[in-house]
Structure formats: structure tokens, C-alpha cells
N, C-alpha and C positions, 0 to 999 in steps of 0.2 A: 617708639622704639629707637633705642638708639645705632650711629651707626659708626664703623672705625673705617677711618682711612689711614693707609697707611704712607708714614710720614719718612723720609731717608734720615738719617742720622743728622748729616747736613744740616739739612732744613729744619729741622725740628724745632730750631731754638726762633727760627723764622716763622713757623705759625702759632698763631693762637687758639686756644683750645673755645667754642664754640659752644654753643649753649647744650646741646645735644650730639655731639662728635668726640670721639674718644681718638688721640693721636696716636696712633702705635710704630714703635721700629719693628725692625724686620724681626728680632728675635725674640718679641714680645708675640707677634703673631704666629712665629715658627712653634712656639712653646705650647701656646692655645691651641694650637691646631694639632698637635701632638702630644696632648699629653695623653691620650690614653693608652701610648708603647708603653709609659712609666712603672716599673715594678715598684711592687707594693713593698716598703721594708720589712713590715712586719714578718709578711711571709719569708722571707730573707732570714730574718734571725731566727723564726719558728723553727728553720731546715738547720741552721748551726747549732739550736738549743736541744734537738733531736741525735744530732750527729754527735756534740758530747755528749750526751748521757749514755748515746751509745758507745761510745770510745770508756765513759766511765763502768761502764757494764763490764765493758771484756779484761779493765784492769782489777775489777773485782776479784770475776769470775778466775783471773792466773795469780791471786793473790799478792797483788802491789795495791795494797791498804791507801798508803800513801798518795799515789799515782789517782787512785778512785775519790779521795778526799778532794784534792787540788781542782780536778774537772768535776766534778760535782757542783763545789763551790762558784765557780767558771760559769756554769750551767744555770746556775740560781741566779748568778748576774745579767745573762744574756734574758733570762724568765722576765726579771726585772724591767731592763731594756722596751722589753715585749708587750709589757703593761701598763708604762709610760705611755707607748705609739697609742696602745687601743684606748676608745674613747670609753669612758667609764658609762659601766652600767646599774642601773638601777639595780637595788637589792629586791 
């Protein structure tokens, strides 16, 4: 198993990396050890690709055709976006 010591920025260029030792900075380690605060994007764009359609809903429903075309179209792009992140699945 390997194991990380952590190395100051400094010095880093002073050690060598070791047959089984992984050199880390401080922010290398800060990020590993946190990354599970990370929001997800997907979900992110999921909540903006929901909120236009809903924005495109209400300019249906007051009759701004126009208005409901633009975020619609808007809305297909963020979809897009959406499908990109997700890893593809099997048919």
C-alpha cells in the first residue's frame, strides 16, 4: 500500500519521488480530503433545465409564443449539456 507524504511547495522540487511514496502539496491533499462537499453539475443544470421549461410553461400559457420558443429551445441546450456530463448507458 502506498503511502503520501506531504511535501511543502518549497521543497518539493527537493525530494524525490520514491519507489512507493506519492509527494503531495498541501492543496493536492486539501482537495482529496474534500472532495465529497463537491456538487454534482449535473444536478445543477437538471434544477435550471426544470426552471426553464418552467419559465417556458407560463409564457405559453400568457400567450408570448415567441418568448416560449426562445427558452424552450434554451432548455433543449441545457438537456444537451445534461447528457454530455451523464455517462452513457447501455441500450
Amino acid at each position: 500500500m502506498c503511502r503520501v507524504i506531504f511535501v511543502a511547495p518549497l521543497t518539493k522540487a527537493i525530494w524525490k519521488p520514491l519507489s512507493c511514496v506519492y509527494l503531495a502539496t498541501f492543496t493536492e491533499v486539501l482537495t482529496t480530503m474534500f472532495s465529497f462537499f463537491k456538487k454534482d453539475p449535473a444536478k445543477a443544470l437538471q434544477k435550471s433545465y426544470e426552471a426553464k421549461l418552467e419559465q417556458a410553461m407560463q409564457a405559453q400559457r400568457s400567450g408570448d409564443i415567441k418568448s416560449y420558443s426562445m427558452m424552450t429551445a434554451e432548455a433543449e441546450k441545457i438537456r444537451e449539456e445534461i447528457q454530455a456530463l451523464a455517462p452513457t448507458a447501455a441500450p
